[in-house]
C-alpha positions in Angstrom: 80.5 86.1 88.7 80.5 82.7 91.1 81.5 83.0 94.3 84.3 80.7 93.6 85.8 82.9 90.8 85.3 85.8 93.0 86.9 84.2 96.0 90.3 83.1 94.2 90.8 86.8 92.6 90.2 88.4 96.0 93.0 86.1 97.9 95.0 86.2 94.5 95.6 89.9 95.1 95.6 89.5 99.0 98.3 86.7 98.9 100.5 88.9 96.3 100.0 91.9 98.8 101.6 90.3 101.6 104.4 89.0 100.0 105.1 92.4 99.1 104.9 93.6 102.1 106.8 90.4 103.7 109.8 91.5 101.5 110.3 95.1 102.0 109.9 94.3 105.5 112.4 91.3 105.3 114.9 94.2 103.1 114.6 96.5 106.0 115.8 94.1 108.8 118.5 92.7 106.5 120.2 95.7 105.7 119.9 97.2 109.3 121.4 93.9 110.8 124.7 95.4 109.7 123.9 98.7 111.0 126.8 98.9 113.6 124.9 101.7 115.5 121.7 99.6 115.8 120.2 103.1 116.7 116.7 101.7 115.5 117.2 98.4 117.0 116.2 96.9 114.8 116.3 92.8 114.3 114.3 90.1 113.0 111.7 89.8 115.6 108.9 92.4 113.9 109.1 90.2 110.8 109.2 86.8 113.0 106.2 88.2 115.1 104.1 89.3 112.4 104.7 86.5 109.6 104.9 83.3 112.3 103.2 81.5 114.7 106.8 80.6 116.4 107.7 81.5 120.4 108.9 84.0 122.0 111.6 81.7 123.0 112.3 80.7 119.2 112.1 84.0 117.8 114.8 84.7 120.5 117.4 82.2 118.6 116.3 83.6 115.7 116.3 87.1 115.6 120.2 88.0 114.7 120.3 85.3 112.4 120.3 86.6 109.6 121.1 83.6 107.5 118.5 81.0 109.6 115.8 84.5 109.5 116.0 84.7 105.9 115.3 80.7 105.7 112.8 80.2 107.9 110.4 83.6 106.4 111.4 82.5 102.6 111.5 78.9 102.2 110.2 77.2 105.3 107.3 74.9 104.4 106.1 75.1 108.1 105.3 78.8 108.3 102.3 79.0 106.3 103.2 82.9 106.0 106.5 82.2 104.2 107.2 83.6 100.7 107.6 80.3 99.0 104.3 79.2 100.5 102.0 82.5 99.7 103.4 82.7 96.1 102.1 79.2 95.9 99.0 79.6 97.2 98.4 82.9 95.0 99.6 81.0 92.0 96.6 78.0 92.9 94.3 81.0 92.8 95.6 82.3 89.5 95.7 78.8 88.0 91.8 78.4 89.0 91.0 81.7 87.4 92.9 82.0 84.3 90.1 82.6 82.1 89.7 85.9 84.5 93.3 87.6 84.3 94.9 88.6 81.4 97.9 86.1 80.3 100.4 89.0 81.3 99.0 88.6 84.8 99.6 84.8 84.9 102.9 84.8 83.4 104.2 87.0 85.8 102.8 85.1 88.6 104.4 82.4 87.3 107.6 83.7 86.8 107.4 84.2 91.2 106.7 81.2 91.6 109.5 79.4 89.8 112.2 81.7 91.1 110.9 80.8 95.0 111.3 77.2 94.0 115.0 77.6 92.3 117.1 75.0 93.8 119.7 77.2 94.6 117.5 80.3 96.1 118.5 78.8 99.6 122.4 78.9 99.3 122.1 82.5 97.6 120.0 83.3 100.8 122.7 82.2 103.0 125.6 83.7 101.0 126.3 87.4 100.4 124.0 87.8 97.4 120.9 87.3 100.1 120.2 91.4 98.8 120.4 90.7 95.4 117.6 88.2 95.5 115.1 89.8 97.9 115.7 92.8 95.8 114.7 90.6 92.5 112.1 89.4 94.5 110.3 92.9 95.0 111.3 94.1 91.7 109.1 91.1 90.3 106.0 91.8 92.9 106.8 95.8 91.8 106.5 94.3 87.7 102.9 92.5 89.2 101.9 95.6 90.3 102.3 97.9 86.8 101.4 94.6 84.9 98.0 93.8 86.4 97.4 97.7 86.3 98.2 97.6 82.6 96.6 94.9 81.6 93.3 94.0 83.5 89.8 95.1 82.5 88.0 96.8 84.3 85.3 94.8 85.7 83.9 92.7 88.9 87.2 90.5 88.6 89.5 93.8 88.6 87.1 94.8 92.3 87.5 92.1 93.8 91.1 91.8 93.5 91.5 95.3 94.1 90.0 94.8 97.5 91.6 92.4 98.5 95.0 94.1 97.8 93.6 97.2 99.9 92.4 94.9 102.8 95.8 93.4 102.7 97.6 96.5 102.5 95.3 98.4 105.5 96.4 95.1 107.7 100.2 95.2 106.8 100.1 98.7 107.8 98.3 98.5 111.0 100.8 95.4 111.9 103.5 97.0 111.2 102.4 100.4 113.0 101.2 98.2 116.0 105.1 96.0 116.4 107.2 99.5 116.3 104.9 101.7 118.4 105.0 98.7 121.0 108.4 98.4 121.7 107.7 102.9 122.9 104.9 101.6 124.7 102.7 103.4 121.9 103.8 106.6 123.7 103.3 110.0 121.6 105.2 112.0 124.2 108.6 110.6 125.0 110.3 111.3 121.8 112.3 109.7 119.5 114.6 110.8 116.5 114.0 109.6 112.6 117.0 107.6 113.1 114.6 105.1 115.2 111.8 105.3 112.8 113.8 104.7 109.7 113.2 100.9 109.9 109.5 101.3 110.1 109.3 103.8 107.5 111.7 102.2 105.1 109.8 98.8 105.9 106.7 100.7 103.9 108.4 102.4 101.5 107.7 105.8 102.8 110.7 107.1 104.0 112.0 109.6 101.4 108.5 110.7 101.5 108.5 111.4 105.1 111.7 114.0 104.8 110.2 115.4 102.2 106.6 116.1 103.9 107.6 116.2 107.9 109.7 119.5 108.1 109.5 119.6 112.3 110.8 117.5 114.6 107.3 116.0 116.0 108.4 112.3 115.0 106.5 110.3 116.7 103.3 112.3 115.7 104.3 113.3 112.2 105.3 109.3 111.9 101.7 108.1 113.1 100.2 110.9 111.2 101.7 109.7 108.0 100.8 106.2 108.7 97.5 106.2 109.9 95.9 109.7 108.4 97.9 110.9 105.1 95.7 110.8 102.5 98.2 110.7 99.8 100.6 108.2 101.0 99.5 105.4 99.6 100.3 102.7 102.1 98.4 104.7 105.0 95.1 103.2 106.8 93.3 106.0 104.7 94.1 105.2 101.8 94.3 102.0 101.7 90.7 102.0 103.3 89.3 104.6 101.0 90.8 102.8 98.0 89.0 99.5 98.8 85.5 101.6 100.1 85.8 102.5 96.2 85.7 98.7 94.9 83.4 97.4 97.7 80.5 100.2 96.5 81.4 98.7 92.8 80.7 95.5 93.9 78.5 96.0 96.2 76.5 98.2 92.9 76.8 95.6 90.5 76.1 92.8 92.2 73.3 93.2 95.1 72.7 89.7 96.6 71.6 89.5 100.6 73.7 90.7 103.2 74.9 93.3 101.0 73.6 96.2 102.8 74.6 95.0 105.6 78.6 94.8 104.8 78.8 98.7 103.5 77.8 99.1 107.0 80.0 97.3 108.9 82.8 98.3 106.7 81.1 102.1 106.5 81.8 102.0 110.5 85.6 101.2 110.0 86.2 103.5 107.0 84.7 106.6 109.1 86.7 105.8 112.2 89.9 106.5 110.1 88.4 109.2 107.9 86.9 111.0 110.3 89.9 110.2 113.0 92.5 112.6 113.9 95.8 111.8 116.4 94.3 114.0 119.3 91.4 111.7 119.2 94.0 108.4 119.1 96.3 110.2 121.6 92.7 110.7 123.7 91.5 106.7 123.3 95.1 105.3 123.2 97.0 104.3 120.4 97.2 100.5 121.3 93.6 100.3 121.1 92.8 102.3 118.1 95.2 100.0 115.9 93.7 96.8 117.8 90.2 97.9 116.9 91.1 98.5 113.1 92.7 95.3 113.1 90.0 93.6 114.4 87.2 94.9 112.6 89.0 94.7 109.3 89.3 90.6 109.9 85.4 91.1 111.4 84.7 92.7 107.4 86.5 89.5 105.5 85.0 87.1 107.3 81.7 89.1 106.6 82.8 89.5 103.0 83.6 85.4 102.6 80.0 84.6 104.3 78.3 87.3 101.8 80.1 87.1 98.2 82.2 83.7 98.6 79.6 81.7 100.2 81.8 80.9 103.6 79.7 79.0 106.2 
């Protein structure tokens, strides 16, 4: 496969993986703006700090806003990590690589992208239907999901856009793990009620999972447990990083070129930190660092990736 073909379906996957992430994130803070309690204190700012490069003092004015907040993450041509501009960008890769993904795939893809550019998506936003659309909106990335599932083959295209989904999703996780720990000063100790985590866990659609699973009142561990080390829920660093270990060894199997070697190893180093991890051993190091370090050498792995399969300089 070129590098180039290879390239697009990684980001394809990695762009649609965001948004997703971007809009159940977005639904959380939405619907717990109205939350008169505000128990989980929750606002704006996570998404604002995670999905733009705006400051502190402008996240400030923006934060209970729900109306300018929902603009500026959707539509705003200025934040490169707005919806309207990711769906674009993974529809330029799609375009590129059409002879690679099934027309089901496309479609679909381009069914995002014309509803992000409806002229009247920004006074819906603004009006009390706002729910309705971000709901369409992740109802259409959950359609991308089954339909790419359904439909691709099963080849070097379907790896590489399966890792890129995975890195995506091992990213959003630590992100979001890293802004809601913070504001506890990544404590374990001092504990804090579900009602607080709700927003995080909603914001990765693992909440009803986590009353199901997490009988004892242990939230802040059973919450980092379920996040970082749970095996089986499928947004954890675990999965997520065992998931794309799977694809990478594909790849890396069916297409040996130099340097190859060399990435299972770097990545190999990252997967085992998580699989062979345990919270006594983050509680030991320190949370903060623990989720910096899988941040960073998760970016360290797709810049290695770009320079070994995509032919980055």
């Amino acid at each position: 496969m070129l590098s180039r073909i290879a390239d697009s379906l990684y980001w394809l996957h990695r762009y649609m993986e965001r948004a997703d992430g971007m809009l159940r994130l977005m639904k959380t803070s939405y619907i717990l703006s109205f939350d008169k309690v505000q128990a989980s204190g929750m606002t704006w700012e996570p998404s604002l700090k995670i999905f733009t490069s705006l400051s502190k003092e402008e996240i400030e004015l923006l934060k209970k806003d729900n109306v300018a907040a929902l603009h500026y993450l959707f539509l705003e041509s200025k934040n490169h990590n707005s919806i309207k501009v990711i769906i674009t960008r993974a529809r330029e890769n799609a375009r590129g690589v059409q002879d690679q993904i099934t027309k089901e795939v496309w479609e679909q893809i381009n069914q995002m992208y014309h509803m992000v550019n409806n002229p009247s998506l920004k006074d819906i936003l603004a009006g009390p239907d706002a729910i309705i659309a971000i709901d369409n909106f992740i109802n259409s990335s959950d359609q991308f999901c089954g339909i790419t599932d359904s439909t691709m083959p099963r080849g070097q295209g379907w790896n590489y856009m399966n890792l890129g989904k995975y890195t995506e999703r091992c990213l959003l996780t630590a992100e979001f793990t890293h802004s809601f720990f913070k504001k506890i000063d990544f404590s374990l100790t001092e504990e804090h009620d579900i009602i607080y985590w709700r927003s995080l866990l909603l914001a990765l659609s693992g909440y009803e999972l986590h009353l199901k699973n997490y009988s004892n009142q242990d939230h802040n561990y059973n919450v980092l447990q379920q996040l970082a080390f749970d095996k089986n829920f499928p947004r954890s660093l675990y999965y997520s990083l065992d998931r794309a270990n799977k694809y990478l060894t594909d790849i890396a199997a069916s297409n040996p070129v130099d340097g190859s070697i060399h990435l299972l190893r770097t990545y190999g180093r990252l997967y085992s930190s998580v699989k062979f991890a345990d919270i006594e051993l983050v509680e030991r190091d320190g949370l903060e660092k623990y989720l910096i370090y899988v941040r960073k050498e998760l970016n360290e792995f797709s810049r290695e990736l770009g320079r070994t399969y995509f032919s980055y300089s």
